[in-house]
Structure formats: C-alpha cells, structure tokens
C-alpha positions as CSV (number, residue, x, y, z in Angstrom):
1,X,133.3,77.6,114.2
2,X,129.5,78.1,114.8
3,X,128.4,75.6,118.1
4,X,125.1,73.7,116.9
5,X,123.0,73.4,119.8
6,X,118.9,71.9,120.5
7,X,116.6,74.3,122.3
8,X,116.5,72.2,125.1
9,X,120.0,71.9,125.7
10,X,120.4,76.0,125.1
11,X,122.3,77.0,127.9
12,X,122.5,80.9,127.8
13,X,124.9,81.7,130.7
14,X,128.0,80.2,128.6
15,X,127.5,83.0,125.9
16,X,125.4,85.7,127.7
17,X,127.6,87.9,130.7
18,X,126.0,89.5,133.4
19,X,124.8,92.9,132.5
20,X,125.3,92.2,128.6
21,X,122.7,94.2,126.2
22,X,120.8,91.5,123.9
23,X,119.4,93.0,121.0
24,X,116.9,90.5,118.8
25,X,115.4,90.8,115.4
26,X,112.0,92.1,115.6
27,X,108.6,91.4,113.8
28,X,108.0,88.0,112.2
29,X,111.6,87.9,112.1
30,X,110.9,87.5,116.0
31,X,113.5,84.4,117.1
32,X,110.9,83.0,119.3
33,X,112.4,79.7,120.6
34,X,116.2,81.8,121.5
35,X,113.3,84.6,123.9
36,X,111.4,82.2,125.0
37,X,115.2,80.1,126.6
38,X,115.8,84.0,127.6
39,X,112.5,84.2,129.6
40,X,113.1,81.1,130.9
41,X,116.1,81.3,132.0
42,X,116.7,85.0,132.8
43,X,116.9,84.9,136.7
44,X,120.3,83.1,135.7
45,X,122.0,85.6,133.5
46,X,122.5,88.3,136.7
47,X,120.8,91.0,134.9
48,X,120.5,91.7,131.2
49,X,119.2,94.1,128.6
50,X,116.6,93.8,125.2
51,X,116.2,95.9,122.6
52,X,113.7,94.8,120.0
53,X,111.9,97.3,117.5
54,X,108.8,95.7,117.9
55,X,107.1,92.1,118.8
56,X,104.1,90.2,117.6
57,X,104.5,87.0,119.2
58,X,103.5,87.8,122.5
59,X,106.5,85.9,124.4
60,X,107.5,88.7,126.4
61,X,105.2,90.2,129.1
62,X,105.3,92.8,131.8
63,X,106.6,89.7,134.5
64,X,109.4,89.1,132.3
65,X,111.1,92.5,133.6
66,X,111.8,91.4,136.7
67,X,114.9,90.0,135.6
68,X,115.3,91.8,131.9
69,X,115.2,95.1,130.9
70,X,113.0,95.4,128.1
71,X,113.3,98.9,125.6
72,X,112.1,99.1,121.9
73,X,111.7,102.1,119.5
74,X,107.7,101.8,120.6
75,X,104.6,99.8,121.9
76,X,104.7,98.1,118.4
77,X,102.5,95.0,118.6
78,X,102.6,93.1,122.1
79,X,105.0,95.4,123.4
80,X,101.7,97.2,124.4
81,X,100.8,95.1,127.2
82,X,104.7,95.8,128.7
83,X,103.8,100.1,128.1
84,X,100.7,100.0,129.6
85,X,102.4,98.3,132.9
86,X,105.0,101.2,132.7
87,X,107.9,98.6,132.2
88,X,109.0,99.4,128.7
89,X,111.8,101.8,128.2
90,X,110.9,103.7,124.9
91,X,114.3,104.9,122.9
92,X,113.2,107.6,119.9
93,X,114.4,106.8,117.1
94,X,113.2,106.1,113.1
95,X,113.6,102.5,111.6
96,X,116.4,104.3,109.5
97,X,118.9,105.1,112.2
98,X,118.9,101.9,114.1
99,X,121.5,100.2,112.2
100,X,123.9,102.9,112.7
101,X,123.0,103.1,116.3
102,X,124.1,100.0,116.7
103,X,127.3,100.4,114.9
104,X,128.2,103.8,117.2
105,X,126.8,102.0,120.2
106,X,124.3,104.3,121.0
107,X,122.2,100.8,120.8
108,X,124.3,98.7,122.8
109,X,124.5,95.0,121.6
110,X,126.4,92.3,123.0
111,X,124.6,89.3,122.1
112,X,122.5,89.1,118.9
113,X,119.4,86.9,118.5
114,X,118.5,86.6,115.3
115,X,116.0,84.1,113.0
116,X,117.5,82.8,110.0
117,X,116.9,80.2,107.1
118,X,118.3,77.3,106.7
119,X,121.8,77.6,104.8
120,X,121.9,77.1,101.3
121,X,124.9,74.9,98.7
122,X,127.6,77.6,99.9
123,X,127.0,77.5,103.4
124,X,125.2,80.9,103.6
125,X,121.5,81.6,105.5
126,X,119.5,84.3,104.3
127,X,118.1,86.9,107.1
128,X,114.6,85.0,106.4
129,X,111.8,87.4,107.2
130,X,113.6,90.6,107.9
131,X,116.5,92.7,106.8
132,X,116.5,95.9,108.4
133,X,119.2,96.0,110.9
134,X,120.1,92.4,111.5
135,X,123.6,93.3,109.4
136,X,124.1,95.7,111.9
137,X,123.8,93.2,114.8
138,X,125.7,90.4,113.2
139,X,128.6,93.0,112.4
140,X,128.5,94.1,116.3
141,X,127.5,91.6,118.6
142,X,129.7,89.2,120.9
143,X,128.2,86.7,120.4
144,X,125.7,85.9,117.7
145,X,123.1,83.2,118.4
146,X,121.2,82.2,115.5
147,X,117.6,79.8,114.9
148,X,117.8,78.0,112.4
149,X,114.1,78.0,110.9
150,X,113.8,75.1,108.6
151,X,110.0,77.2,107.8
152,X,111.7,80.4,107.0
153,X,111.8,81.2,103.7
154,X,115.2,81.1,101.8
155,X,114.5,85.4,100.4
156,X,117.1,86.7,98.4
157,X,118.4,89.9,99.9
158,X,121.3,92.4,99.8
159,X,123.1,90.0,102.1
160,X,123.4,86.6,103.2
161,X,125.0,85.4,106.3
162,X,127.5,82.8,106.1
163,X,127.9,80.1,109.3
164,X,131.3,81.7,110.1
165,X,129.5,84.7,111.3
166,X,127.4,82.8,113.2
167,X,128.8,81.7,116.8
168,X,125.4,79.5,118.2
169,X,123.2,77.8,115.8
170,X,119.9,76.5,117.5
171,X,118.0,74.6,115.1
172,X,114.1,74.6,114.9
173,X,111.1,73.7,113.1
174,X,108.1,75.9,113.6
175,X,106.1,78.5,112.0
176,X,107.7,81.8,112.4
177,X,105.5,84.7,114.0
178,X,102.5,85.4,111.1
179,X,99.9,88.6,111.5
180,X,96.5,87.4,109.8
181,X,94.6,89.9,107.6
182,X,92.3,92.2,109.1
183,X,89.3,93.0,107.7
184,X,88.7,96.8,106.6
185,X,85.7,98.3,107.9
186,X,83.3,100.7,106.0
187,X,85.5,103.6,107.5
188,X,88.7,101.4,106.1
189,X,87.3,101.3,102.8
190,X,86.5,105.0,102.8
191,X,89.8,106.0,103.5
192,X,91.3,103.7,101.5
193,X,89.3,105.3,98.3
194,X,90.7,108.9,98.9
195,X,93.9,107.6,99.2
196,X,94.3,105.4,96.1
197,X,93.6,108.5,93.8
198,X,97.3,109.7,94.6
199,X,98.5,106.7,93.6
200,X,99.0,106.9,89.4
201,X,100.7,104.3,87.0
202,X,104.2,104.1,87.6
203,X,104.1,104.8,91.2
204,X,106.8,103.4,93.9
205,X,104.6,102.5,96.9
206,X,105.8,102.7,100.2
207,X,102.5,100.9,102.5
208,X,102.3,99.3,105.4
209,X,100.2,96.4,107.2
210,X,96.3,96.3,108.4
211,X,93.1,96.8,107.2
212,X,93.7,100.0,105.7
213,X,96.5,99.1,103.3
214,X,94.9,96.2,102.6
215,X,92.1,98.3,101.1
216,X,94.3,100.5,99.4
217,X,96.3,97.7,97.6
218,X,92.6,96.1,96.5
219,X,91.7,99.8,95.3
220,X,94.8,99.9,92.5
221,X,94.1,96.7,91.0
222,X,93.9,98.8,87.5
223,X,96.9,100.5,87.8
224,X,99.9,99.8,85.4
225,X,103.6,99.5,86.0
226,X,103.8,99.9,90.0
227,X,106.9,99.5,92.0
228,X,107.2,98.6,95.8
229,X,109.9,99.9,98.0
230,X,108.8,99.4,102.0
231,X,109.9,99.0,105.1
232,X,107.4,96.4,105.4
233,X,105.0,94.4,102.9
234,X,102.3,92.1,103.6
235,X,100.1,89.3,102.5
236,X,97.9,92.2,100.1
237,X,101.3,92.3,97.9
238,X,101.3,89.0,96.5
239,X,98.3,89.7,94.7
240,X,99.4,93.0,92.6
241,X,103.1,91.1,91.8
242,X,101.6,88.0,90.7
243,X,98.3,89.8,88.6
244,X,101.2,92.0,86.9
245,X,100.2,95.3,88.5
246,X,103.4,95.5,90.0
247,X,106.3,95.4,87.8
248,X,108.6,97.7,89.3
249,X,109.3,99.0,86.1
250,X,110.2,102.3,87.1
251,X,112.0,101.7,90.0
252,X,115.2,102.8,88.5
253,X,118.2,100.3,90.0
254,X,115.9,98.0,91.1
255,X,113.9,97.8,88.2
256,X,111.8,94.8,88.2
257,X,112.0,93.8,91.8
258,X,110.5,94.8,94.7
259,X,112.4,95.9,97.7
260,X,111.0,95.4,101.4
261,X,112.6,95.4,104.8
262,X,110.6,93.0,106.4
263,X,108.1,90.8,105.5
264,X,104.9,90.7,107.6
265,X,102.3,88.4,107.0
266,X,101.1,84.8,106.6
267,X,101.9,81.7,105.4
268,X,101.0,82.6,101.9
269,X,103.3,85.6,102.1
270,X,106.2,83.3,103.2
271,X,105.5,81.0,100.7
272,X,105.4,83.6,97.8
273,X,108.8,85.1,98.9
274,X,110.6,81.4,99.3
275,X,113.5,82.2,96.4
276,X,111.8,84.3,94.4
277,X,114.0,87.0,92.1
278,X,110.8,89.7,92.1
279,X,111.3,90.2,96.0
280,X,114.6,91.6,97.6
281,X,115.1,91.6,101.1
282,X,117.4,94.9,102.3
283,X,118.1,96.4,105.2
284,X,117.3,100.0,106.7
285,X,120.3,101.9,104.1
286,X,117.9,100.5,101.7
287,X,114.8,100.7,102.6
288,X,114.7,103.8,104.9
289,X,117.5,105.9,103.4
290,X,116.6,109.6,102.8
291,X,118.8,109.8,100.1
292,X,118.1,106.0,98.2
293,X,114.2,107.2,98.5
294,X,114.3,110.9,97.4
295,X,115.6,109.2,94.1
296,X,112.7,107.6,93.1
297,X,110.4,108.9,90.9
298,X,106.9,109.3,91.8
299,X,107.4,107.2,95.6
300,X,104.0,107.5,97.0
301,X,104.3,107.1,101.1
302,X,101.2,106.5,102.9
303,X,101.1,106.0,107.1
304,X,98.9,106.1,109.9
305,X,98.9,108.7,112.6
306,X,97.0,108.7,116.3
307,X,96.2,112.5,115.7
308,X,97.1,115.3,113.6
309,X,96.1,118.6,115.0
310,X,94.9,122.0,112.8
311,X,98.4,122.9,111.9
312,X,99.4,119.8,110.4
313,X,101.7,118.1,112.9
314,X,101.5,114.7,113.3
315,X,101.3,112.4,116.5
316,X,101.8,108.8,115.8
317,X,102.9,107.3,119.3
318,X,100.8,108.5,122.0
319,X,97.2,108.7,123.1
320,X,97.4,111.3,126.4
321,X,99.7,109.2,128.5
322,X,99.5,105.7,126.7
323,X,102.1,104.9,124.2
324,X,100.7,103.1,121.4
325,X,102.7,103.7,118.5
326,X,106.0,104.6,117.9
327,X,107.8,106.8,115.8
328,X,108.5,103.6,113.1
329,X,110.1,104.7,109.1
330,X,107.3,107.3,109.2
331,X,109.5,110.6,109.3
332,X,112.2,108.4,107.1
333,X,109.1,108.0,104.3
334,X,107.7,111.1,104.8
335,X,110.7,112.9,104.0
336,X,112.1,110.7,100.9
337,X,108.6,111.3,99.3
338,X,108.5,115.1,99.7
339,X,111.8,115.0,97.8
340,X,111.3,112.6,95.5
341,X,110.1,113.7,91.7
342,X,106.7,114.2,91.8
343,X,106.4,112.2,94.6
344,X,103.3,112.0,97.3
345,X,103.1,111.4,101.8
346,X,100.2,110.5,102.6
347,X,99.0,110.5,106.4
348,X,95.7,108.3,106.8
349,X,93.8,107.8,109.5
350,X,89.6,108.0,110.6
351,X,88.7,110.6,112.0
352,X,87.0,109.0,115.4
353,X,88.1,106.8,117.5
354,X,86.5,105.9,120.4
355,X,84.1,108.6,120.2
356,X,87.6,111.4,120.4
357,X,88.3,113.4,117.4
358,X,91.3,112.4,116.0
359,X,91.6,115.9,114.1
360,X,92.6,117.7,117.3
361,X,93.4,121.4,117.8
362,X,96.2,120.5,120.2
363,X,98.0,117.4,120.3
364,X,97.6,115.0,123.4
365,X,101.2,113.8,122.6
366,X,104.7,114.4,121.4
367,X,104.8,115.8,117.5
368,X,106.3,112.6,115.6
369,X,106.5,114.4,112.3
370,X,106.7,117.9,111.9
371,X,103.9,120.4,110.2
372,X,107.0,121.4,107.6
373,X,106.6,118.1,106.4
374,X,103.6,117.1,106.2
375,X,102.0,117.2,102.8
376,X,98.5,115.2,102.7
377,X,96.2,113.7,105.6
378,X,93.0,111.8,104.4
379,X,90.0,110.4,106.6
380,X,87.0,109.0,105.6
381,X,85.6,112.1,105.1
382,X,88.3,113.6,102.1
383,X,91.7,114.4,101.5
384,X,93.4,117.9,103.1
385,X,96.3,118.6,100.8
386,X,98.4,121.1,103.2
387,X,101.8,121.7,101.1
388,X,102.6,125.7,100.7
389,X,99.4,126.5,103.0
390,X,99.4,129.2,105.6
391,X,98.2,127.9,109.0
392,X,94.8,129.8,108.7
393,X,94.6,127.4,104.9
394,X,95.9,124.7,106.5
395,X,93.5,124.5,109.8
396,X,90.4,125.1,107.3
397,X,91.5,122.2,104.8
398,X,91.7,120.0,108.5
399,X,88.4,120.6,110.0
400,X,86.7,119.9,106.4
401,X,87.8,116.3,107.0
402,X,87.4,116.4,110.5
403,X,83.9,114.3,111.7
404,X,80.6,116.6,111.0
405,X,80.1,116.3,115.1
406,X,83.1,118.0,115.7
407,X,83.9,120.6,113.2
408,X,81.9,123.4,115.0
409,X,84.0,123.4,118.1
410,X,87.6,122.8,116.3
411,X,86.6,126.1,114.6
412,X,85.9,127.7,117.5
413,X,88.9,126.5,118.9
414,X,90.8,127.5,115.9
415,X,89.9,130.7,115.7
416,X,91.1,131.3,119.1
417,X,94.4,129.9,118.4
418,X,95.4,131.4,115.0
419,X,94.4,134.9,116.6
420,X,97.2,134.4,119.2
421,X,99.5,133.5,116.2
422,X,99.3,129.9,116.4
C-alpha cells in the first residue's frame, strides 16, 4: 500500500539503506522536490549512489558529492558544472540500452525517484513528462518513491503506473523543470536550411531540442504528411501537429500519433500534451530500438556533434579534456535511419566554435559514432553526403564545408594523412 507523505515530513533514511544506488528520472521529468530532500539530507543516508541521464534543473552541484556519488550517461545540461569539477562519473552508454541495464543490473537501482501525474478514475499515474526507462526503474527498484505533480500533464503512453507499484507518494504542486526556446542565430538558420532539404513529405522525424531544430521545424512548415518518432520533442512541435503538417500518416503502427520519449519544453508544450490522443509517451524499446526504427519508412535522424574529423567519425561528448556531451540516442538514430527505407542521418553542427574548427583532421575526443555510419554532416557552409565514399572522397566532401579560414591547412593536413593510409 503506497505511504503518502509531504515534502517536509520526507524522511529518506526509513526507505533509503546505506550504500543503496538511487536512480532518478531525468530531464523535465527531473523529480525535483524527492533530489532536493536527497541533497538535503544526504550526510544521513551513510553513503549513497545517483544515476540520472541528464539534469536541467540545476539542484545538484559539485558540493553535493561529498556525501553522493553522482554518474550519468554524460554532462547533459547542469551536469556540466559537476564534469568540469571532475566529480561526475560518466557511464557510456546510448539512451537505448539503459532500460535493460537496469534490468541486468549493470545500472544498479535500489531506490527509484521518479515524477509522476496525478492518478486518474482507475487509480493509475501516467510517467508525466518522460517515458524512456522509468518502466525499467519501477520494475527494479526497492523502493519506489514517487512526486506526485499535480502540474504534470496526464500524457498517454505505452504504460501507466498504478499506486500499487508505487511504495512512497510525495505529493507536490509546482512547475516541473521547463527549457525556454533559444533563439537561432544566422549560423542556426543556415544550417537549419541545408538540412530541411532532406526532409520530404512523408518523412518520420527524429529532432531534438535548441536553436537548431527549432529552425529546422520552422523550415518544413510546407511539407505534407510528416510523422514524429524522437527520443525527445520540444515546444517547436506543437506548431506542425496543430497546423496539420504533422499527421503521422505514414508512420505505419503508429499511424496518426506521434511517438516521443520525453518531452522537453515549456509550459505550452505541457499544456499541448495534457491528454491528448496525437502524442504517445513510450519508453527507450520504443523510441530507441534499432529494430522498431529501421522499420519506418523514410525516418529522417538529424543530431549535433562537437567535431567530425575528415574521415567521417563523429565526436559528440568531448572538447580535449572537457566532457560536454554525451553519447545520448545518437548511435541508436543513426543506425535505425541508415536501415530504414529510404531513410536519412543527418549530423549538424557549425563549423566554428570559439574561433576552433569544428571540421577537424583528428579528433580531440573519443569517436561517439563510427565513420561506417555516418551518412550526411551539414554546416552552415553545405551539406557533405559521405555514404559509399572512399576516405580521399570523403575528406574532400568535409573540408568543402569546413570554414573558408580553415580549409587550406585541413588539406594540408589531409594530404599528409591519407598518404600514410589514413
């Protein structure tokens, strides 16, 4: 029988053991009120573990790991701060294989934090904001430890949660986590505009959040019959379901809905996805799967990179020695869309940053997705379409993209490399 308890009267130590592994839902999903009783009391709980795929709340902070041991997939929103002070443990893994991590225990989770909405007629909550691997956690855990978010959206999704599988219900009212739009910058735009001409009618988008997608999704405001099937959707959705561009008409057992594993955005987002039947709310088997993805047609995958050196391989989680990324669904979409029929991955990112080329001929850091996959990287300078080149092809196609300033020398430096058989 699930315990109802206030925030204030939240006393971890009866359901958390010393040592235990805590594993909370991530993203706007974030159960802010159950981390920040965790913070608060964590000198208490004789030494525990967190695993979290990402955070945008900004509740935990590099002082919080003097009492909690804090890991994630990567330095995904404020988990930044906690990598640049050397105190976040990264574990490699794609959005895709969480779930079953958790399930073998290669992810240990004793106690689940998770955000729900408040329960519906039959006594069931929906996972709110996020489906990913919250089934996962909820099958595993201990001890599950849920808040109760009387602003979370009621989403339909591929499960619900009913209170019996729920052993601590801490009730709140507050705004979940939200991420404001950014606005896109000229360079945005630019490389917004090469990208949307891979995207025809009757595609199956798989986008993220920021400026960049944003501009993309303004870009195919004339397209007919698009589907959406993403590990993460944000506020520039709404407008393409509700003008009728997206009708997920192709989007074979999902027709007419569009599928999403977490929901990333403002208020207007929230309030768009509040019970309605065009938005489904699934977790990672869903979402992620290599196999669920290579079978839809025309799935167009676009993601963002840190570098991509002359070869093709791809680097989205380090710059030198700061992580900054991580390695996310990208391999998970990147893959599904190579085999998916007359499907399109798309790799976008400017070319500078911070006055560094960002075409490189070396990579500063680890390869995140492999050359062998890789099929188009667009900056604001073009598009380098690099599927069945030879590396001599592929490294030419590159520095044609590659900032004016730059091209000279990455030649030079190419030429030195492909004569060694690079």
């Amino acid at each position: 029988m699930t315990e109802w308890v206030t925030p204030e009267t939240l006393d971890l130590r009866a359901y958390v053991r010393p040592g235990d592994a805590v594993v909370s839902g991530q993203a706007c999903g974030e159960p802010v009120a159950l981390l920040e009783a965790l913070i608060a009391q964590r000198h208490d709980l004789g030494g525990v573990s967190l695993f979290t795929a990402s955070s945008f709340s900004g509740v935990l902070k590099p002082e919080h790991t003097d009492a909690i041991r804090v890991s994630s997939m990567g330095a995904l929103g404020s988990l930044r701060a906690l990598a640049a002070k050397g105190v976040l443990g990264i574990v490699p893994c794609h959005v895709g294989q969480i779930g079953n991590m958790v399930k073998r225990g290669e992810i240990a989770c004793d106690v689940a934090l998770i955000q729900v909405s408040p329960a519906d007629a039959d006594g069931n909550h929906s996972m709110g904001l996020i489906g990913d691997h919250i089934g996962a956690l909820v099958d595993c855990a201990r001890v599950v430890i849920a808040e109760v978010n009387h602003r979370v959206p009621r989403v339909f999704g591929e499960r619900t949660i009913p209170a019996t599988e729920i052993d601590v219900a801490v009730e709140v009212d507050r705004t979940p986590v939200v991420l404001p739009t950014i606005q896109a910058s000229a360079t945005d735009k630019a490389i917004a505009g090469f990208v949307a001409n891979f995207v025809e009618d009757g595609a199956i988008l798989q986008v993220g959040i920021g400026a960049v997608p944003d501009a993309i999704m303004q870009l195919i405001g004339d397209r007919k019959d698009l589907g959406i099937h993403s590990g993460m959707i944000g506020d520039s959705a709404v407008d393409l379901i509700e003008n009728g561009v997206v009708t997920n008409a192709t989007h074979g057992r999902w027709r007419g809905v569009s599928v999403a594993g977490a929901l990333l955005g403002t208020e207007r987002l929230y309030r768009f996805a509040h019970e309605n039947p065009a938005l489904l709310l699934c977790g990672s088997a869903t979402t992620h799967d290599e196999a669920v993805l290579s079978g839809l047609n025309r799935l167009v995958s676009i993601n963002s990179a840190i570098e991509v050196d002359l070869t093709g391989q791809v680097n989205a989680e380090s710059a030198g020695s700061a992580y900054l990324g991580g390695t996310g669904g990208q391999v998970d979409y990147v893959r599904g869309a190579s085999r998916s029929p007359d499907g399109r991955s798309i790799i976008a990112l400017p070319s500078m940053a911070k006055g560094l080329s960002r075409i490189v001929s070396r990579l500063a850091g680890p390869v995140t997705t492999a050359r062998s996959e890789v099929d188009v990287v667009v900056t604001e300078y073009g598009a380098a379409e690099l599927k069945g080149r030879d590396l001599r092809a592929r490294a030419r196609a590159l520095i044609a993209i590659a900032h004016p300033d730059v091209r000279a020398n990455l030649e030079e430096e190419a030429a030195g490399l492909l004569t060694r058989g690079y």
